[in-house]
PDB file of N, CA, C and O in Angstrom, chain B, residues numbered from 101:
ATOM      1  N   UNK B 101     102.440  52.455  15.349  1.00  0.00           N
ATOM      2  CA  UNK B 101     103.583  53.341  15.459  1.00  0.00           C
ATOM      3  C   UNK B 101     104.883  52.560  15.612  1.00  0.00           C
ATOM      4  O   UNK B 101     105.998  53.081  15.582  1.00  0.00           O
ATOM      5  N   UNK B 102     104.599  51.073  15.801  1.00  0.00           N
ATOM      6  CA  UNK B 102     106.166  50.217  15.837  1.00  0.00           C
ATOM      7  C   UNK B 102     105.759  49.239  14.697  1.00  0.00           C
ATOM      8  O   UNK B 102     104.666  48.858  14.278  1.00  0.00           O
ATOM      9  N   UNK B 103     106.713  49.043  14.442  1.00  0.00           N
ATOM     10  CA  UNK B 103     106.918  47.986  13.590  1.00  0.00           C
ATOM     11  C   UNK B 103     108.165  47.134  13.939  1.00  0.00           C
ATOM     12  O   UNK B 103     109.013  47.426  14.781  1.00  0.00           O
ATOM     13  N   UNK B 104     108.135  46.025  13.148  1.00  0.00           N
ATOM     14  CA  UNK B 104     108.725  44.618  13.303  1.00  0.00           C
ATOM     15  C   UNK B 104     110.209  44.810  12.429  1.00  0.00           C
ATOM     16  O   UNK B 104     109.647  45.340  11.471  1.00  0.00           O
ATOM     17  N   UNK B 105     111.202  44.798  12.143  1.00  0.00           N
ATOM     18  CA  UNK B 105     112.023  44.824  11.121  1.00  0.00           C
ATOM     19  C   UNK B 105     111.821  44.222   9.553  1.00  0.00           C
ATOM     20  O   UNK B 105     111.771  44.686   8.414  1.00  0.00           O
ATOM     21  N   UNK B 106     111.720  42.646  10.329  1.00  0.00           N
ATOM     22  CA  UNK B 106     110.939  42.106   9.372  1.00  0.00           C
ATOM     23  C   UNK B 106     110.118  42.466   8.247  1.00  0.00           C
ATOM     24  O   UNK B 106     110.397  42.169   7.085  1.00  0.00           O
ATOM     25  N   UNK B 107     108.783  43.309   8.722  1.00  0.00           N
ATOM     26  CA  UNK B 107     107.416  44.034   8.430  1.00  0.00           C
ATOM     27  C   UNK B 107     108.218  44.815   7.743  1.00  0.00           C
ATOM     28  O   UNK B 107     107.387  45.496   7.143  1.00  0.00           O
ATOM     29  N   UNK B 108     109.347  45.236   7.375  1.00  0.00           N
ATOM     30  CA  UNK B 108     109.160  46.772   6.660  1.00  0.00           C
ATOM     31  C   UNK B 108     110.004  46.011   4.995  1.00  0.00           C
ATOM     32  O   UNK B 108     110.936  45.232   4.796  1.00  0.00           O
ATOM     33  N   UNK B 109     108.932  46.860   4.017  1.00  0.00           N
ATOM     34  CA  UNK B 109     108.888  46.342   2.818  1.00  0.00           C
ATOM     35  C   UNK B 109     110.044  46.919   1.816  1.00  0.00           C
ATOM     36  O   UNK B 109     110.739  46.337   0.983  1.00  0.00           O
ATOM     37  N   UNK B 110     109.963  48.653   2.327  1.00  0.00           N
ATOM     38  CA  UNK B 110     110.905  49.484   1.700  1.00  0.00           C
ATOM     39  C   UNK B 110     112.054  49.657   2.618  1.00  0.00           C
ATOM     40  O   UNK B 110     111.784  50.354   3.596  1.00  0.00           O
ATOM     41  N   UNK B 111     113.493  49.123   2.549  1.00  0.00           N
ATOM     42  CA  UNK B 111     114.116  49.585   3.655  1.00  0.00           C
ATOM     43  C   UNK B 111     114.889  50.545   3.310  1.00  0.00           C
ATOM     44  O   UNK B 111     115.851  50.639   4.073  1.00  0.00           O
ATOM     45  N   UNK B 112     114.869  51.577   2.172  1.00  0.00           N
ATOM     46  CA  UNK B 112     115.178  52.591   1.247  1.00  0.00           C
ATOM     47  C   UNK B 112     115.268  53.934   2.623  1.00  0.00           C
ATOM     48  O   UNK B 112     116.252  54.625   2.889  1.00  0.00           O
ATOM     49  N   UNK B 113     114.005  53.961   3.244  1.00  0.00           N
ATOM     50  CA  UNK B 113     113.971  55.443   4.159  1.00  0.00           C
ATOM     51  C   UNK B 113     114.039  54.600   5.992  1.00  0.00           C
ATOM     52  O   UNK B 113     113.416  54.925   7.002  1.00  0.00           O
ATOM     53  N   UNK B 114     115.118  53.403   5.770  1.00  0.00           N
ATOM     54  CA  UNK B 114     115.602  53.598   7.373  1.00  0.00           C
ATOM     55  C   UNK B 114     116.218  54.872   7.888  1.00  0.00           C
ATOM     56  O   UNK B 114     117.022  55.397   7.118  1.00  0.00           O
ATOM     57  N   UNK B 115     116.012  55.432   8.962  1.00  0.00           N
ATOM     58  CA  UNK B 115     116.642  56.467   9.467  1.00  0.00           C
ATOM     59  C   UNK B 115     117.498  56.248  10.877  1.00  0.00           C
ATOM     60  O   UNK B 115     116.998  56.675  11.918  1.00  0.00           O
ATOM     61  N   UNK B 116     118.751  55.601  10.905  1.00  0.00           N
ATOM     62  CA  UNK B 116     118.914  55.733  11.949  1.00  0.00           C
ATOM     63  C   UNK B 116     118.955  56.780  12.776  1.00  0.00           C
ATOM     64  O   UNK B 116     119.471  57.672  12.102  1.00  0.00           O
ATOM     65  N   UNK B 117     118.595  57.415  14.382  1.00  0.00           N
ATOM     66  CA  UNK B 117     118.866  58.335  15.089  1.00  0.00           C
ATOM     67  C   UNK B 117     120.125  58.580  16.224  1.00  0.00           C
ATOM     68  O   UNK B 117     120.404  59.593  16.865  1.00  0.00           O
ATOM     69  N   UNK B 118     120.831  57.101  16.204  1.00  0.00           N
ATOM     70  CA  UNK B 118     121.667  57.607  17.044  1.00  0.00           C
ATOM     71  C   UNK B 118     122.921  58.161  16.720  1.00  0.00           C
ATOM     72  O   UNK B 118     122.890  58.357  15.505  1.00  0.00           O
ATOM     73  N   UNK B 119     123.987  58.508  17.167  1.00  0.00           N
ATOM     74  CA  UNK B 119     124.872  59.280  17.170  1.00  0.00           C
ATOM     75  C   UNK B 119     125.576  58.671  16.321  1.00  0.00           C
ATOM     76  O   UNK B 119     125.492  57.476  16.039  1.00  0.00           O
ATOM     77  N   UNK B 120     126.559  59.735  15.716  1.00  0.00           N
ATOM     78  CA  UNK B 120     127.217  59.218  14.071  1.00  0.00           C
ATOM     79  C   UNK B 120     128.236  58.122  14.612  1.00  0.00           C
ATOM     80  O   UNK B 120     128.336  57.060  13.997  1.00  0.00           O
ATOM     81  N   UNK B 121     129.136  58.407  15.967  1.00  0.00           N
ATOM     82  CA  UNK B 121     129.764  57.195  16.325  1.00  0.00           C
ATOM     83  C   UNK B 121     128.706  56.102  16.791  1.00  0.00           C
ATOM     84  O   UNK B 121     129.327  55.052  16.962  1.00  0.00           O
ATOM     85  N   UNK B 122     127.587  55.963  17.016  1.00  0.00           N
ATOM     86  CA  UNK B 122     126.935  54.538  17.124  1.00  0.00           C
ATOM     87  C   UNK B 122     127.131  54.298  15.803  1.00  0.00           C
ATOM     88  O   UNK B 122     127.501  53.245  15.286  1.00  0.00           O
ATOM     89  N   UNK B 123     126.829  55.460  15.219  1.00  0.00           N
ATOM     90  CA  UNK B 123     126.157  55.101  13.662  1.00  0.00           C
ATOM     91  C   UNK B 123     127.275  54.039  12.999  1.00  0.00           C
ATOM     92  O   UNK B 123     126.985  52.950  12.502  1.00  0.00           O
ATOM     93  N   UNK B 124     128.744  54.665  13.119  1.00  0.00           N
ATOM     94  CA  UNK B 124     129.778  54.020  12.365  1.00  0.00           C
ATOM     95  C   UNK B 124     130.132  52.736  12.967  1.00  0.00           C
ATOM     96  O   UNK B 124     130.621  51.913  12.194  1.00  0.00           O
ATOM     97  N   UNK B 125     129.993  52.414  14.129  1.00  0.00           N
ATOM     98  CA  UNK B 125     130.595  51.360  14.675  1.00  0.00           C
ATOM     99  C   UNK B 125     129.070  50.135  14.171  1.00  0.00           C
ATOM    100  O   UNK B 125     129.789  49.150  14.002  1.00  0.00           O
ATOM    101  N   UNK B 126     128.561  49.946  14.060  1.00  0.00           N
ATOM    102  CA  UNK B 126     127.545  49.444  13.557  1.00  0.00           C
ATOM    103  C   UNK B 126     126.159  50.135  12.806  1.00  0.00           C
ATOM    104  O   UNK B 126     125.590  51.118  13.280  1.00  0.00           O
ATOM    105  N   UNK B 127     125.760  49.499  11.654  1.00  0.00           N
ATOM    106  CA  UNK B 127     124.341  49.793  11.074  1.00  0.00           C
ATOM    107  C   UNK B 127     123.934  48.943  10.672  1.00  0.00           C
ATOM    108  O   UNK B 127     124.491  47.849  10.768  1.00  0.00           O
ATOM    109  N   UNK B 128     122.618  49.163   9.970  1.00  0.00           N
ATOM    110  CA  UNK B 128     121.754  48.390   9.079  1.00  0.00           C
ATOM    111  C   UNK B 128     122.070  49.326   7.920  1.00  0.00           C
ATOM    112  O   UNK B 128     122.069  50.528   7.655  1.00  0.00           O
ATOM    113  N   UNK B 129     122.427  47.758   7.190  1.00  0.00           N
ATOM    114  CA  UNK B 129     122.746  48.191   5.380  1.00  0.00           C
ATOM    115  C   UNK B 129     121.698  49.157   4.864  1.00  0.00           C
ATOM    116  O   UNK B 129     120.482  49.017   4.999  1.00  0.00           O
ATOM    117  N   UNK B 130     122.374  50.240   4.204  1.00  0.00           N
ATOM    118  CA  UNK B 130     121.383  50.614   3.354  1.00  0.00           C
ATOM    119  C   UNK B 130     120.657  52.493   4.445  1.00  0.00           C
ATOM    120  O   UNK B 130     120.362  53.627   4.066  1.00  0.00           O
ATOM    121  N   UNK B 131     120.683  51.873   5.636  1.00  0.00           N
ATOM    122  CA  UNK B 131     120.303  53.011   6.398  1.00  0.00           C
ATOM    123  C   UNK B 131     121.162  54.691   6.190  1.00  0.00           C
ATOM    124  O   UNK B 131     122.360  54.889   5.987  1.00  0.00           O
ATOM    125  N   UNK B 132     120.419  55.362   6.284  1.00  0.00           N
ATOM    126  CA  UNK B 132     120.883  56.973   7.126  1.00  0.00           C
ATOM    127  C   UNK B 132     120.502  57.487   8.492  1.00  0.00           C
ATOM    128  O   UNK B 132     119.551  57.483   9.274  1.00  0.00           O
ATOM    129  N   UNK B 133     121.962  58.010   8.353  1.00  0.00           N
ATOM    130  CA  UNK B 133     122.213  58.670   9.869  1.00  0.00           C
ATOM    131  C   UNK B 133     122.289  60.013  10.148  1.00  0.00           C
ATOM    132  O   UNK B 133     123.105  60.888   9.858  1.00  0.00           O
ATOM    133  N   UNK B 134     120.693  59.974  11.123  1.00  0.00           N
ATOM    134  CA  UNK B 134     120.169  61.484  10.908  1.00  0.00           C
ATOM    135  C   UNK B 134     120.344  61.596  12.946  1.00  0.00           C
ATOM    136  O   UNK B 134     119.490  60.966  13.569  1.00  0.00           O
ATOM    137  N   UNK B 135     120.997  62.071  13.452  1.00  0.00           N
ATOM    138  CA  UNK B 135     121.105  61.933  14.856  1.00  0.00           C
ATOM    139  C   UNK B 135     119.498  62.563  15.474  1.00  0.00           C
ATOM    140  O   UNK B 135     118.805  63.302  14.776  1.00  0.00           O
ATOM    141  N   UNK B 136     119.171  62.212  16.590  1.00  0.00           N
ATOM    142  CA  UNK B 136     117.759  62.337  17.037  1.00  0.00           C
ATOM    143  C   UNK B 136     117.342  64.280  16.998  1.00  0.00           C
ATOM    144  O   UNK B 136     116.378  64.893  16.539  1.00  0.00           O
ATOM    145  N   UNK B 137     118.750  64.781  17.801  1.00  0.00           N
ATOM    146  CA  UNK B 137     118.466  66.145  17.967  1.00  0.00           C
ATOM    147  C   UNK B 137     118.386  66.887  16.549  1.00  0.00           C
ATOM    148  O   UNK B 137     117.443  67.642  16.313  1.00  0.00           O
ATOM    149  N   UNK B 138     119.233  66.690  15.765  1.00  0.00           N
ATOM    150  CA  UNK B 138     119.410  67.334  14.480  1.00  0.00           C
ATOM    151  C   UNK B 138     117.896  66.973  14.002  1.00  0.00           C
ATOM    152  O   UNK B 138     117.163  67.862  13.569  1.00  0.00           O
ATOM    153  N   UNK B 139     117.520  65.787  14.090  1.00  0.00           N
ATOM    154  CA  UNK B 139     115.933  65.510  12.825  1.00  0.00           C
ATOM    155  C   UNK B 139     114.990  66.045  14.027  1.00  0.00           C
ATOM    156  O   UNK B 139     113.903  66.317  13.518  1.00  0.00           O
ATOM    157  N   UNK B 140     114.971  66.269  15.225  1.00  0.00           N
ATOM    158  CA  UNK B 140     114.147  66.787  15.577  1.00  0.00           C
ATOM    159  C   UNK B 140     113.978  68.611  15.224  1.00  0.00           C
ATOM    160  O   UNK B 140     113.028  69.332  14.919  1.00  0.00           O
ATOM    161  N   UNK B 141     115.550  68.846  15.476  1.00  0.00           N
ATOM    162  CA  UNK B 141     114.938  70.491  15.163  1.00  0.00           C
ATOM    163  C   UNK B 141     114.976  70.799  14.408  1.00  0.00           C
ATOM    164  O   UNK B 141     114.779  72.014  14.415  1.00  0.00           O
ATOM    165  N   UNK B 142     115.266  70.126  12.839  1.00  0.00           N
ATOM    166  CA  UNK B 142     114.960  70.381  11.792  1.00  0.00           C
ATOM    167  C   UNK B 142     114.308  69.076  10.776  1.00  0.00           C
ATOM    168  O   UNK B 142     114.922  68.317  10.027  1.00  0.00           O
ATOM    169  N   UNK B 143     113.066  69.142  11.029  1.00  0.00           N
ATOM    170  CA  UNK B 143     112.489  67.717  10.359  1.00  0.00           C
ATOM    171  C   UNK B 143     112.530  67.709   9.095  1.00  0.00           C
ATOM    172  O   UNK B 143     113.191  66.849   8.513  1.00  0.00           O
ATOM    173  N   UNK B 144     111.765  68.758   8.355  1.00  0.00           N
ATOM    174  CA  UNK B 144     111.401  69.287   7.212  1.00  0.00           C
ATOM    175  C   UNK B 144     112.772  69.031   6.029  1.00  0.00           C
ATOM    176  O   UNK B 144     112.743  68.526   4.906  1.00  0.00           O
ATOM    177  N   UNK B 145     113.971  69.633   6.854  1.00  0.00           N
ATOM    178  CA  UNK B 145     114.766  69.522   6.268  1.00  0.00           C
ATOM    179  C   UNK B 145     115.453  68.491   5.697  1.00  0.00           C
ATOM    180  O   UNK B 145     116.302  68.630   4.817  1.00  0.00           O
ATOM    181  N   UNK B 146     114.911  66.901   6.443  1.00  0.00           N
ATOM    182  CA  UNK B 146     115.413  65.268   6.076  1.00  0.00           C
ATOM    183  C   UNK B 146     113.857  64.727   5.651  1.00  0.00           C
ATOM    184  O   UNK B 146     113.739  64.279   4.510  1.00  0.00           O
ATOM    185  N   UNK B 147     112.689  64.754   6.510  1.00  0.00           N
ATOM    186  CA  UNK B 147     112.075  64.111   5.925  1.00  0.00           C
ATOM    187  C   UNK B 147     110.949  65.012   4.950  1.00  0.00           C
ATOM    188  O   UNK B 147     111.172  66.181   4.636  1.00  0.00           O
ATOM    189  N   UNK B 148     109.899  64.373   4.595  1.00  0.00           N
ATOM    190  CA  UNK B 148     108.826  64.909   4.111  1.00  0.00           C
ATOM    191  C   UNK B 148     107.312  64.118   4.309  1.00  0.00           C
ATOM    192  O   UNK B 148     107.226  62.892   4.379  1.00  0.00           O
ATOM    193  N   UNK B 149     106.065  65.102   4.390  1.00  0.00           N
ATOM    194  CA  UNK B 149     104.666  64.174   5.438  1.00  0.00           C
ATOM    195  C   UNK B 149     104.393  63.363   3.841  1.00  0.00           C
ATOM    196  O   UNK B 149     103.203  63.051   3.802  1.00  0.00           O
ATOM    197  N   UNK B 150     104.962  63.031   2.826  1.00  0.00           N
ATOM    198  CA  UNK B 150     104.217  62.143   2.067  1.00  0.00           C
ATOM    199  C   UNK B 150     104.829  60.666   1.783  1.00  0.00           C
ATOM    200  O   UNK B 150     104.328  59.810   1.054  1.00  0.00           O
ATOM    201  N   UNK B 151     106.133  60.561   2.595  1.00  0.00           N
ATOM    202  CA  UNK B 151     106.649  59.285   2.731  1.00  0.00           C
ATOM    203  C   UNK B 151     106.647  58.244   4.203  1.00  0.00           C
ATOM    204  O   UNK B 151     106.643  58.759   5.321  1.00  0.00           O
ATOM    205  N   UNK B 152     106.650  57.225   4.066  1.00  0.00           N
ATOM    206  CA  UNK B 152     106.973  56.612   5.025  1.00  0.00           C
ATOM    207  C   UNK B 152     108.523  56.596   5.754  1.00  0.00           C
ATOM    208  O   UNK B 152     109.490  56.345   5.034  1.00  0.00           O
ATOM    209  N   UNK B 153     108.695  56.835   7.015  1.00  0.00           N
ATOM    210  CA  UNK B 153     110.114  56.483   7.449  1.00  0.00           C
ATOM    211  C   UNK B 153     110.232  55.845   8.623  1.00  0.00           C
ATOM    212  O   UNK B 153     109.347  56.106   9.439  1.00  0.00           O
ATOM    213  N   UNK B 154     111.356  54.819   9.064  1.00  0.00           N
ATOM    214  CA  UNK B 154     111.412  53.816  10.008  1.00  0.00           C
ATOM    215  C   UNK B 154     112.283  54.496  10.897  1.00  0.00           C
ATOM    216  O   UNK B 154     113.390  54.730  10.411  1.00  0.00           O
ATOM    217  N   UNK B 155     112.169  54.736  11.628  1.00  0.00           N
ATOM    218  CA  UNK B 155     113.526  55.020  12.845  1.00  0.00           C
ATOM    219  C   UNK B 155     114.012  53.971  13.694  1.00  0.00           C
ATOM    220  O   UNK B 155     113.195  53.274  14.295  1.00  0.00           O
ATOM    221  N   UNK B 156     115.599  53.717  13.851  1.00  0.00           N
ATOM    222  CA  UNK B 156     115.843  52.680  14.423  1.00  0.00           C
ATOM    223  C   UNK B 156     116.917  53.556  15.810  1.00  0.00           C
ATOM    224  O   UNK B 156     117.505  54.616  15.595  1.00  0.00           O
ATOM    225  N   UNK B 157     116.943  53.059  16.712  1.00  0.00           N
ATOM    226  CA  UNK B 157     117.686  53.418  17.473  1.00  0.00           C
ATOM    227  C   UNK B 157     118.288  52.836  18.479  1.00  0.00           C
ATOM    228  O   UNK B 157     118.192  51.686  18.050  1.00  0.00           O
ATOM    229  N   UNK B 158     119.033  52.679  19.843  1.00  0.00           N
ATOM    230  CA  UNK B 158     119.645  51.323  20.377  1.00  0.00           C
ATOM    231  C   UNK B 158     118.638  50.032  20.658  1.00  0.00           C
ATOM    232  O   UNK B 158     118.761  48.844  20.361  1.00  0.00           O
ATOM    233  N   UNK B 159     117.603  50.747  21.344  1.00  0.00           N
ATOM    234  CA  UNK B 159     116.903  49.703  21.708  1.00  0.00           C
ATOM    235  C   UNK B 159     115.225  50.078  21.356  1.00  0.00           C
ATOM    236  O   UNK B 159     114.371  49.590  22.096  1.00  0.00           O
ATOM    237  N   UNK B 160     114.946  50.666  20.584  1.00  0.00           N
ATOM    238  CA  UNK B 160     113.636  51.638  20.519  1.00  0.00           C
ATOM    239  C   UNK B 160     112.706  52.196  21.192  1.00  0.00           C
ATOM    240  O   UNK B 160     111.580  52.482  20.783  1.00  0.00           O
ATOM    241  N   UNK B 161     113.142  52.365  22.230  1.00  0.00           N
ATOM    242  CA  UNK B 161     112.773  53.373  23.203  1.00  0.00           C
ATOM    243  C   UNK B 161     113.090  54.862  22.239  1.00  0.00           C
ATOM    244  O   UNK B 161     112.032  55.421  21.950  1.00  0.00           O
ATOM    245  N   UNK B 162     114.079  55.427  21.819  1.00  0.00           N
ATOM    246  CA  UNK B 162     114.084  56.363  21.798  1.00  0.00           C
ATOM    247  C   UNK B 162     113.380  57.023  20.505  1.00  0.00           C
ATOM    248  O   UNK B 162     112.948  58.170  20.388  1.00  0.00           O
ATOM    249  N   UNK B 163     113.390  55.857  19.468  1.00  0.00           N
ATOM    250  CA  UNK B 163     112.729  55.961  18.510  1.00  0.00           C
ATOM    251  C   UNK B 163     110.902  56.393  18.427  1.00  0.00           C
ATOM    252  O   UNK B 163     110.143  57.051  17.715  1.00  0.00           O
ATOM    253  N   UNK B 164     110.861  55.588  19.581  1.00  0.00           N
ATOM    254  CA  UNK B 164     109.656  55.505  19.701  1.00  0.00           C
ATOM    255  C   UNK B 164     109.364  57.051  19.803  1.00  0.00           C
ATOM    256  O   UNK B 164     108.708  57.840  19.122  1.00  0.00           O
ATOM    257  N   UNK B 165     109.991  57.131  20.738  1.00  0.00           N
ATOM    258  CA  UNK B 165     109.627  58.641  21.253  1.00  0.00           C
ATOM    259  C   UNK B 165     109.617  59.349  20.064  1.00  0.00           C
ATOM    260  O   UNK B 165     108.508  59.691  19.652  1.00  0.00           O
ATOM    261  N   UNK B 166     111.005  59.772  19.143  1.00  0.00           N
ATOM    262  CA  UNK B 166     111.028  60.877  17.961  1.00  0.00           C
ATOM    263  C   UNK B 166     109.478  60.349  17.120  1.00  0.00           C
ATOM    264  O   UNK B 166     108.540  61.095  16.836  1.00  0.00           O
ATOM    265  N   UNK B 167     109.557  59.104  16.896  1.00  0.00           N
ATOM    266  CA  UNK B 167     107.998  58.962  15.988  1.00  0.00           C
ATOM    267  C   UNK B 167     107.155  59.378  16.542  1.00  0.00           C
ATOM    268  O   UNK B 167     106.678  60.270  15.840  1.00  0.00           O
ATOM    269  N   UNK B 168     106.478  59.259  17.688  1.00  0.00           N
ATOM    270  CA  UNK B 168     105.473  59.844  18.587  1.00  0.00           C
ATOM    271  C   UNK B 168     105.459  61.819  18.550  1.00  0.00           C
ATOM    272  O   UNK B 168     104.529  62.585  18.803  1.00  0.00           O
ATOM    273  N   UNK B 169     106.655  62.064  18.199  1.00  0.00           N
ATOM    274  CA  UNK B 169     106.663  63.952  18.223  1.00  0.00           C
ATOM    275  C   UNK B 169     106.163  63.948  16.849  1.00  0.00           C
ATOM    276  O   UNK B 169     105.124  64.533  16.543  1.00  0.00           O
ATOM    277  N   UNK B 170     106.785  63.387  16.129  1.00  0.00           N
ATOM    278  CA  UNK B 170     106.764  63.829  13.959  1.00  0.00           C
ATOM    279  C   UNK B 170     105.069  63.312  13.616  1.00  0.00           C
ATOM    280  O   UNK B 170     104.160  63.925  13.056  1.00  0.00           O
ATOM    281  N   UNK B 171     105.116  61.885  14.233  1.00  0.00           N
ATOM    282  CA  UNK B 171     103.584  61.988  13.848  1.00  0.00           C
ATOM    283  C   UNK B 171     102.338  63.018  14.131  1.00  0.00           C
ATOM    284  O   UNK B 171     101.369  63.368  13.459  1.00  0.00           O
ATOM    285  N   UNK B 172     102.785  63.315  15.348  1.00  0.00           N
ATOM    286  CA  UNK B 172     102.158  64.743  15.510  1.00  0.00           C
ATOM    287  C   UNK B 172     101.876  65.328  15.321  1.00  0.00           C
ATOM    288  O   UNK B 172     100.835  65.781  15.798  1.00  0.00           O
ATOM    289  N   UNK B 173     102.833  66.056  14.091  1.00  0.00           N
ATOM    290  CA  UNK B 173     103.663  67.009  13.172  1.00  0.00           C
ATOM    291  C   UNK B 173     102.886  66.664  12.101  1.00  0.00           C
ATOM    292  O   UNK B 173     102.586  67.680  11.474  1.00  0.00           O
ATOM    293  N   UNK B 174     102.301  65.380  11.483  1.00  0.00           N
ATOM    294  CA  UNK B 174     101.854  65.215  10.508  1.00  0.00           C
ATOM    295  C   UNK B 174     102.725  64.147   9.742  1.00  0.00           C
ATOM    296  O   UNK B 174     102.126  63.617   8.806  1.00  0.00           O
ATOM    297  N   UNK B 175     104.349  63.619  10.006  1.00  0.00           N
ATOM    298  CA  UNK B 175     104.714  62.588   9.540  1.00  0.00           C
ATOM    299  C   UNK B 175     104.534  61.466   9.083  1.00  0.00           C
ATOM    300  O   UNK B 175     103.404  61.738   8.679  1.00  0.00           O
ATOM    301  N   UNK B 176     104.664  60.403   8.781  1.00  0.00           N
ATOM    302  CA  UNK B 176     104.052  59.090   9.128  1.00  0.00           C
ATOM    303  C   UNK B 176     105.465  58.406   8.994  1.00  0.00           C
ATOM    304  O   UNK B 176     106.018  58.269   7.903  1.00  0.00           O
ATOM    305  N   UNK B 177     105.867  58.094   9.886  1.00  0.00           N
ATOM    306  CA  UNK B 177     106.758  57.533  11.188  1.00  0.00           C
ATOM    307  C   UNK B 177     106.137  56.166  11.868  1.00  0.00           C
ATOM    308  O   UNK B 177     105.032  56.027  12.392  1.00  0.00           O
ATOM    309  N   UNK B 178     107.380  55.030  11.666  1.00  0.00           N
ATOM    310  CA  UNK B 178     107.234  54.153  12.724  1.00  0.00           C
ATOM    311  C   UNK B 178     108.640  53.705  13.496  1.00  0.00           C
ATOM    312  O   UNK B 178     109.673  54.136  12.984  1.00  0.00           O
ATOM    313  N   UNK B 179     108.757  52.939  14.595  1.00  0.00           N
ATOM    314  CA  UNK B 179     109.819  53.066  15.455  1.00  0.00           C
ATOM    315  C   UNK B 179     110.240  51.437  15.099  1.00  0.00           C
ATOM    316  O   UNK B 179     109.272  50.701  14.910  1.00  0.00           O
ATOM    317  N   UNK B 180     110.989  51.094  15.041  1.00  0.00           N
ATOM    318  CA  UNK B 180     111.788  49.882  14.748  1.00  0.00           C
ATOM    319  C   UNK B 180     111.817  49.058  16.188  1.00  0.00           C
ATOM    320  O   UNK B 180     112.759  49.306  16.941  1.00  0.00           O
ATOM    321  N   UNK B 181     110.639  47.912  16.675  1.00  0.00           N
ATOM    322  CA  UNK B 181     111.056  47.622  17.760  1.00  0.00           C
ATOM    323  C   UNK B 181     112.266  46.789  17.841  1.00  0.00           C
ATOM    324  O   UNK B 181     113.047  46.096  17.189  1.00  0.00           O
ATOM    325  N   UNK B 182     111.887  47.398  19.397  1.00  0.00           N
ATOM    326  CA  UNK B 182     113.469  46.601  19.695  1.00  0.00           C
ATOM    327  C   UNK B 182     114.821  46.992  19.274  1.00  0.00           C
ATOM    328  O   UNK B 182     115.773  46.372  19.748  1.00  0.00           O
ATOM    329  N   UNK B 183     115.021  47.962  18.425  1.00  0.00           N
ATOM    330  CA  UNK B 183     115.964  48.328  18.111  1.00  0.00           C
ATOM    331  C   UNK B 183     117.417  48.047  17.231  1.00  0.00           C
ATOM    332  O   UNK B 183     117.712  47.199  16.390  1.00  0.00           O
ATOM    333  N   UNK B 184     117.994  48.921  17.707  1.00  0.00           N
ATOM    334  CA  UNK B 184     119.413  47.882  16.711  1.00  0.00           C
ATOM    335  C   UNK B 184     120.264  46.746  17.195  1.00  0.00           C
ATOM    336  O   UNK B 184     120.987  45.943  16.605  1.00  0.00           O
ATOM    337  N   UNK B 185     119.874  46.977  18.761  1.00  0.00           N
ATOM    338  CA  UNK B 185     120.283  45.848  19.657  1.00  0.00           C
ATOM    339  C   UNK B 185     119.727  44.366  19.290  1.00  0.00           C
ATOM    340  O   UNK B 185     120.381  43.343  19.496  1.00  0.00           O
ATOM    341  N   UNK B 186     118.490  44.395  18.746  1.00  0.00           N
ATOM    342  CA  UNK B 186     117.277  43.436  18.560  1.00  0.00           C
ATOM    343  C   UNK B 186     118.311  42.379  17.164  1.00  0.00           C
ATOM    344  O   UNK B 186     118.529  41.169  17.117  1.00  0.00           O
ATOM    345  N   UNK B 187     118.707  43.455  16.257  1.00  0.00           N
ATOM    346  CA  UNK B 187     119.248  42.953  14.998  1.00  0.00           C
ATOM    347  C   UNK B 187     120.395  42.191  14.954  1.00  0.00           C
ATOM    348  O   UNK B 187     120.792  41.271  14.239  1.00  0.00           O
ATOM    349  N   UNK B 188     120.863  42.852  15.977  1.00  0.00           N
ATOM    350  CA  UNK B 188     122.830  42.393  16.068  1.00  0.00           C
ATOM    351  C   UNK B 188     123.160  41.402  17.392  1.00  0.00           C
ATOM    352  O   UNK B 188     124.274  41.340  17.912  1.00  0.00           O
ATOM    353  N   UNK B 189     122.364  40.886  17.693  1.00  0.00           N
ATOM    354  CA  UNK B 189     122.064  40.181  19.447  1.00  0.00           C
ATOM    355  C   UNK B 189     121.701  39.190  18.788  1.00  0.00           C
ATOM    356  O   UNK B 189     121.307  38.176  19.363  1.00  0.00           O
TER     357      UNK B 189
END
């Protein structure tokens, strides 16, 4: 359910979750910014259960968590350890 940054092959469906001002003041190239509450109460509506997607968030704690609900759900979700802090540190 975590993965390495490194480890990820497609970085096409990063999702960042935190807030659009984290989002703007720093990202990872290439990412979208889906805030945690919005993709939680409407999943269906960003992702879909036949792709892979990475969630990154400050430190992946929180990521962890949204992957842990969606997989649930039937997603297949992994959490970016360590976070975005991990990348830019």
């Amino acid at each position: 359910m975590q993965i390495d940054f490194s480890e990820i092959s497609n970085k096409d469906n990063i999702i960042d979750i935190r807030s659009n001002f984290e989002f703007n003041k720093y990202s990872v190239s290439g990412s979208i910014n889906i805030p945690r509450n919005e993709l939680l109460r409407n999943p269906e509506r960003y992702i879909n259960k036949f792709d892979t997607y990475y969630f990154i968030c400050s430190k992946g704690h929180t990521s962890l968590s949204v992957s842990k609900i969606l997989n649930a759900l039937g997603y297949n979700t992994y959490s970016i350890t360590g976070g975005i802090e991990k990348l830019f540190n």
